[in-house]
N, C-alpha and C positions, 0 to 999 in steps of 0.2 A: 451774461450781464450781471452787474455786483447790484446786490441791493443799498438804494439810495435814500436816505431818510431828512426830514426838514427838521434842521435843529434848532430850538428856541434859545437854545445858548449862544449861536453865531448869526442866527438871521441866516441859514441859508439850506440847501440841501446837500448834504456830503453822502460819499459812500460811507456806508456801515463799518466799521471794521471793529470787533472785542476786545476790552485790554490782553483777552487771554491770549499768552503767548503763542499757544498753539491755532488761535483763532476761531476756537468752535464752542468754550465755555461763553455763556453770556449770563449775566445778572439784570433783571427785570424786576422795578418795584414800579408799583400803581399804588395812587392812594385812594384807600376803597371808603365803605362807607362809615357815618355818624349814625350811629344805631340810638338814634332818640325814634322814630318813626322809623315808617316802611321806605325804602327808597323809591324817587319817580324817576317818570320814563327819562327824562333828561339825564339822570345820573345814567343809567344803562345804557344812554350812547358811549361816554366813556369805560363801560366796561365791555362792552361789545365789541369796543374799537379796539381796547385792550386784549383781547382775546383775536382778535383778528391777528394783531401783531405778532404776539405767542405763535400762532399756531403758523404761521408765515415767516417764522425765523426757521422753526422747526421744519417747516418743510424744506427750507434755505442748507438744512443740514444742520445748525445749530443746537446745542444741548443748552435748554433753555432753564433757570432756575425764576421763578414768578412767585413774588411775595405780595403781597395786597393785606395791609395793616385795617384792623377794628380800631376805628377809634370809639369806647367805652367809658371813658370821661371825657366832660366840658362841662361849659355853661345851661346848656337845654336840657342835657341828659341830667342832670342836679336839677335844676328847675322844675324837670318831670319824675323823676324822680320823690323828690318833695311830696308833689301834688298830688302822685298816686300813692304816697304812704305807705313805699314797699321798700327793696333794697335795690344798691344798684344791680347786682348782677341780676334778680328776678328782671328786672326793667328791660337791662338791654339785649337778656339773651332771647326772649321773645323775638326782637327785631331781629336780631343777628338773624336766625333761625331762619324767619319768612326773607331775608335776604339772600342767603344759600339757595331757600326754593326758588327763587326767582330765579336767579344766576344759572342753575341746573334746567329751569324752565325756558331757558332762553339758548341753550345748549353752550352755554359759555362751560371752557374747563377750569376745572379748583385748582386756583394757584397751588402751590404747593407746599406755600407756608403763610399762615393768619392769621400772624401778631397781634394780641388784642396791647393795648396800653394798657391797660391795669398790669398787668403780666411781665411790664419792662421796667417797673419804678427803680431800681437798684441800676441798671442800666443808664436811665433816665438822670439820676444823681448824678451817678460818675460822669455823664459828660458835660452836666454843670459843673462841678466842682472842677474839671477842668479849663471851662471858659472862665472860670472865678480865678481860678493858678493864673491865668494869663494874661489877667485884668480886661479881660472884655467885660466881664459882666458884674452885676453891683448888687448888693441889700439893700433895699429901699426901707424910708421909715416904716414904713407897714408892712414889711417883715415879708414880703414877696422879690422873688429874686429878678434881673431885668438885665439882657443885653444892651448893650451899649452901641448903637450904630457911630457915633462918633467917635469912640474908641477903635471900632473895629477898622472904621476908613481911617484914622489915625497911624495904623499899624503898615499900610500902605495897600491895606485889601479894597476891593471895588465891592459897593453894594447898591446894586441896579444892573446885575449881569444878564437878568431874563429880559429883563426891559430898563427901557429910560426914567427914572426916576426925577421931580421938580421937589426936592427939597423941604421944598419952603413949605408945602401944600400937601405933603405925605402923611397918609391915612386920616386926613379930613374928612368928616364923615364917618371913619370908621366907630361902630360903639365900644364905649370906652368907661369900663366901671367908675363909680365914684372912688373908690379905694385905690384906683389905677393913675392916680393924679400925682403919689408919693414919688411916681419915676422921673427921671432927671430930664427928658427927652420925650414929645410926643412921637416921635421917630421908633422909639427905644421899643421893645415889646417882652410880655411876658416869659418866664423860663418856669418858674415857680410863683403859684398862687400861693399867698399865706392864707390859714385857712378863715373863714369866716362864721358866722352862727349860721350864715342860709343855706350851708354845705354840710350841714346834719353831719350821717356816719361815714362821710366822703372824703376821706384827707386819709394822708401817710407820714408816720416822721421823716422828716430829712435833718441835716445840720442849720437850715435854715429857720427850722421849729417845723409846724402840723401846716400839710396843706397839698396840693395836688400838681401836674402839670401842665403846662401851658399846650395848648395844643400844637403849634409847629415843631417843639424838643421833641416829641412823640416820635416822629415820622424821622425824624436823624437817629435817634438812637435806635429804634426798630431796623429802619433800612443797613447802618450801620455793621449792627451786631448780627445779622444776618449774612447778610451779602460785602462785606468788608469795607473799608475807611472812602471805596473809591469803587464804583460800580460802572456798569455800562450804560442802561437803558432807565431814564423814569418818565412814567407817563402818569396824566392824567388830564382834567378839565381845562379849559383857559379861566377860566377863574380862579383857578388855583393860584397863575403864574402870579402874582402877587396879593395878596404879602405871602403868602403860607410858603411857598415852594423859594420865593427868592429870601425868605429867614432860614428855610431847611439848608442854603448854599452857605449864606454867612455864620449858621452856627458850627454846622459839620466842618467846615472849613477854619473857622475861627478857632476850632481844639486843635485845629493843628497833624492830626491824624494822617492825613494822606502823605504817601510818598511823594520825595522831591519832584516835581511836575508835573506831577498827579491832582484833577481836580476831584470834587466829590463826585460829582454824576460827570459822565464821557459825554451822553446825549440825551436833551430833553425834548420829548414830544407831545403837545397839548390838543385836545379834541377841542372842536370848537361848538358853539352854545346849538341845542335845541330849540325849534318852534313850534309850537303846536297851533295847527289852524292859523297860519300866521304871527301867531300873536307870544309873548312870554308867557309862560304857564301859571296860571292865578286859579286857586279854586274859586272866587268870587267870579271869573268868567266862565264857570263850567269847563275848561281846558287841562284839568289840573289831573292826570293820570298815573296810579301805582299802576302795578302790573295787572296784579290782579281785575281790575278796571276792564282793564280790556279786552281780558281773558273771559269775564263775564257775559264780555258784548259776542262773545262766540272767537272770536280771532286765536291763533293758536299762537304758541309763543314762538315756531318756528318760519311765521310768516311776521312777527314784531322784529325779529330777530332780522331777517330778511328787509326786513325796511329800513332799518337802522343803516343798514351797510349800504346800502344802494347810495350815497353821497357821501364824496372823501371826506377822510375825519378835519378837514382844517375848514370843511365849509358851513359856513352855518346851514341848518337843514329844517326845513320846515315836514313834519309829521302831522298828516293829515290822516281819515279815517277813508278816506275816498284812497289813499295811497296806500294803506295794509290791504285793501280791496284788489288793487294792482299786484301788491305781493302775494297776494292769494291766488291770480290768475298766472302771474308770471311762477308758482312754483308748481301748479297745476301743469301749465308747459312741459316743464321741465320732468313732472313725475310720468307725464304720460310717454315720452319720448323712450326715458329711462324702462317703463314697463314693457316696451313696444322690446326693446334693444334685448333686454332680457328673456325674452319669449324667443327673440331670434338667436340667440346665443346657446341656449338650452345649458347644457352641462358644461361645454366648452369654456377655458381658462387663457387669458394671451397676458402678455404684457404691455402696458397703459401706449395707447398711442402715442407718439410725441405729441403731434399738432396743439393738440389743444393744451397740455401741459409747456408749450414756450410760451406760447400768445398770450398763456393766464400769467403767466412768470414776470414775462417784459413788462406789463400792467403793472404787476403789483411792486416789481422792482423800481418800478419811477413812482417812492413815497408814495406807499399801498395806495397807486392809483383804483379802485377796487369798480367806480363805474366804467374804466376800460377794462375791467376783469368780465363785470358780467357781460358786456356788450360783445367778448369774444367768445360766452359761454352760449349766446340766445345765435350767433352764428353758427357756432358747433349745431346746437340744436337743429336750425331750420335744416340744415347741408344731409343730418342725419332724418331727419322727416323724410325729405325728397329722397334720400336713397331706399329709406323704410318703405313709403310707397311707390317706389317702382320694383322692389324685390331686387335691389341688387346689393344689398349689404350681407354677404355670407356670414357665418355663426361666429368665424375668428373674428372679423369685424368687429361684432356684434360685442362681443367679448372685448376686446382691445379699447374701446368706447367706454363700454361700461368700466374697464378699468383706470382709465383716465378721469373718469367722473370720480370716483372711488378715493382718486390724490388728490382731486380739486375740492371734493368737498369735505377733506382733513384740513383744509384750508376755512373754505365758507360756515363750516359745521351748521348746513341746514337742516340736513339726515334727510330721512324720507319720512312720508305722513303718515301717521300711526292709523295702524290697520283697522281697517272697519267690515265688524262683524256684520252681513248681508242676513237679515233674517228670513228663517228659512220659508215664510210665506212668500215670498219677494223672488224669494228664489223658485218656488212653485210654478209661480203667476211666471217668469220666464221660460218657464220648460213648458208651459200650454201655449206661449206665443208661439216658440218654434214648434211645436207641434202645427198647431192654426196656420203657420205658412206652408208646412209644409202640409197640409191638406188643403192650401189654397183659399185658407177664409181669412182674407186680406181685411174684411171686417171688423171680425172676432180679435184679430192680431194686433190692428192698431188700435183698436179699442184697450186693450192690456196694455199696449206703449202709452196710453194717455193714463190712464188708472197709474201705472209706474212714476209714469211724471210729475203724477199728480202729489202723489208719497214722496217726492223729493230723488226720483230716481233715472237713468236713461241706461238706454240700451247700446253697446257698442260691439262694434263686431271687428274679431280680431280671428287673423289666423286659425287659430284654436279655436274660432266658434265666439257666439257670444256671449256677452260678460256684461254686468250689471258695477253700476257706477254714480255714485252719488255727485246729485245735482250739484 
């Protein structure tokens, strides 16, 4: 079955296919984060989701190339900048940093290229100065440079390809600097900020005099000079899809760059918003959660990780603290099955069962349907319970199981739970249990199973004897 993805550019779901001729190269950009703060959990659904995708091509056979741009200048980052009376880069490489940890904390893999914007300005020119050659784009009195949406649909280009656009009412509401008035067009949006006095040691020369770039030029020329004039895959937030992502279509394209019937991006795919507790996330409602937040409350990141995914990325999804509680029970399932499977396998090596590697395949193949992924993975499971306790799953089984999990979860990248060191008094107080039964002092015995319990511990008995296992 071909993998089929929902395109925000057509409204609809098509099969996958790469510009690459040979059909196995794919180009992958996500737009990552604004390193003025820590990222929240809402952002991490679209890189969770984004990391799904990756690693879901790759299993597809795909040789996946994944860019994910720093944006390191804007309006906040300057603002805080400012206010902390440091420099930009001291500023934003703190956040950058704790956004890696996160990332790596959440078992997401590092794209493989990390564009910061500071790092592309000369880039950044040239594909102004190309919209400027072609008269898309204008010098305002204030000395900041502006595309031209009515030039650009003039030319006979469409803008409003992600969505329907009402003209009359575009970007109302949006904030909009006083210095931002010189442009010809409320429509029109920035390419080039001229610089001002509240942007301190924050500006570059251009030809247009001192000043920085606009945040949508950012993510074209990044993507761009990267991954080429026309790429396959971008993903990211549905908030994105406008204005940010449908000005990254009209500029990239407005240069003119791409080959004859070649659009800038082949396929757009948007995660859709987080809720937490119901509700949008507001630190004023106590809701409002970094990572770390959560990490604190005890939760690990490979069970946040696990909740994220548990609801297809086009659905809005409500995150609840009662529901990492679920991902904590449902990976517990899954790790005790996997222990059971590996005790019975012992040394023995096979090759991944099919079964369960189609059932997860067809799933994820109908637009990463990923809650019919798990729903055929807690199947797998039980079928392997019931053969586990009646002894008839032989060692090759046992092995051929495990190896199937092994490809499914190059997929899920839950991993398994980091090992926990049994301190050796705990382990003591075990070996007088079994001793105490097997002297028959059923007293003495379960009196130590309560004292264990008590310490947050239980006893289970496995093939191999019994084994001590946190509560």
């Amino acid at each position: 079955m071909a993998l089929k993805l929902f395109n925000t550019l057509t409204r609809s779901v098509e099969e996958f296919a790469p510009l690459d001729p040979a059909g196995r190269q794919v180009g992958m950009y996500c737009c990552g984060p604004t390193v003025h703060d820590s990222a929240h959990i809402g952002n991490f659904r679209t890189f969770v989701f984004a990391d799904l995708a990756r690693r879901y091509l790759e299993f597809k056979g795909f040789t996946v190339r994944h860019v994910m741009n720093i944006t390191d200048v804007e309006d906040k980052i300057i603002a805080r900048v400012r206010a902390a009376n440091t420099s930009l880069k001291e500023y934003t490489s703190k956040y950058e940093a704790a956004f890696f940890a996160d990332l790596k904390a959440l078992g997401c893999l590092m794209p493989h290229e990390t564009p910061r914007a500071t790092e592309y300005i000369p880039e950044i020119i040239a594909l102004i100065e190309k919209l400027m050659a072609r008269g898309l784009a204008y010098k305002a009195g204030d000395g900041s440079v502006y595309f031209s949406i009515e030039k650009y649909r003039g030319c006979g280009c469409v803008y409003g390809q992600l969505l329907k656009l009402n003209f009359e009412e575009m970007r109302v509401g949006e904030r909009v600097r006083s210095d931002e008035y010189a442009k010809e067009a409320v429509a029109d949006f920035a390419l080039w900020k001229a610089r001002v006095a509240d942007d301190g040691d924050v500006y570059w020369p251009s030809p247009w005099g001192e000043g920085r770039p606009g945040w949508h030029i950012e993510c074209s020329a990044m993507s761009m000079k990267l991954l080429g004039p026309s790429f396959d895959l971008h993903l990211g937030g549905e908030d994105l899809v406008f204005p940010h992502h449908e000005d990254e279509i009209a500029q990239s394209e407005g240069a003119g760059e791409q080959p004859p019937g070649r659009r800038f991006v082949k396929h757009w795919m948007h995660g859709a918003h987080l809720l937490v507790e119901g509700k949008k996330m507001s630190k004023s409602l106590g809701n409002f959660f970094v990572l770390n937040d959560l990490l604190t409350k005890g939760f690990t990141g490979r069970e946040i990780r696990y909740l994220l995914m548990t609801a297809h990325y086009r659905e809005t999804f409500n995150f609840t603290t009662k529901g990492l509680g679920a991902a904590r029970t449902s990976l517990v399932r899954i790790d005790e099955c996997l222990a059971k499977l590996r005790e019975a396998a012992g040394n023995t090596k096979a090759a991944p069962e099919p079964g369960l590697l189609k059932a997860f395949a067809e799933s994820l193949d109908d637009d990463l349907n990923i809650s019919g992924a798990w729903g055929e993975i807690f199947t797998w499971v039980s079928q392997l319970n019931r053969q586990l306790a009646a002894n008839s799953l032989d060692a090759a089984q046992a092995a051929a199981a495990l190896a199937a999990w092994q490809a499914v979860d190059s997929v899920l990248g839950v991993g398994a739970p980091e090992a926990t060191e049994i301190p050796a008094e705990l382990n003591a107080l075990l070996e007088q249990r079994q001793a105490a039964r097997k002297a028959k002092d059923f007293k003495r015995a379960d009196a130590i199973r309560d004292e264990l319990k008590a310490k947050g511990w239980t006893i289970e008995d496995t093939p191999k004897g019994a084994r001590l296992k946190r509560l």
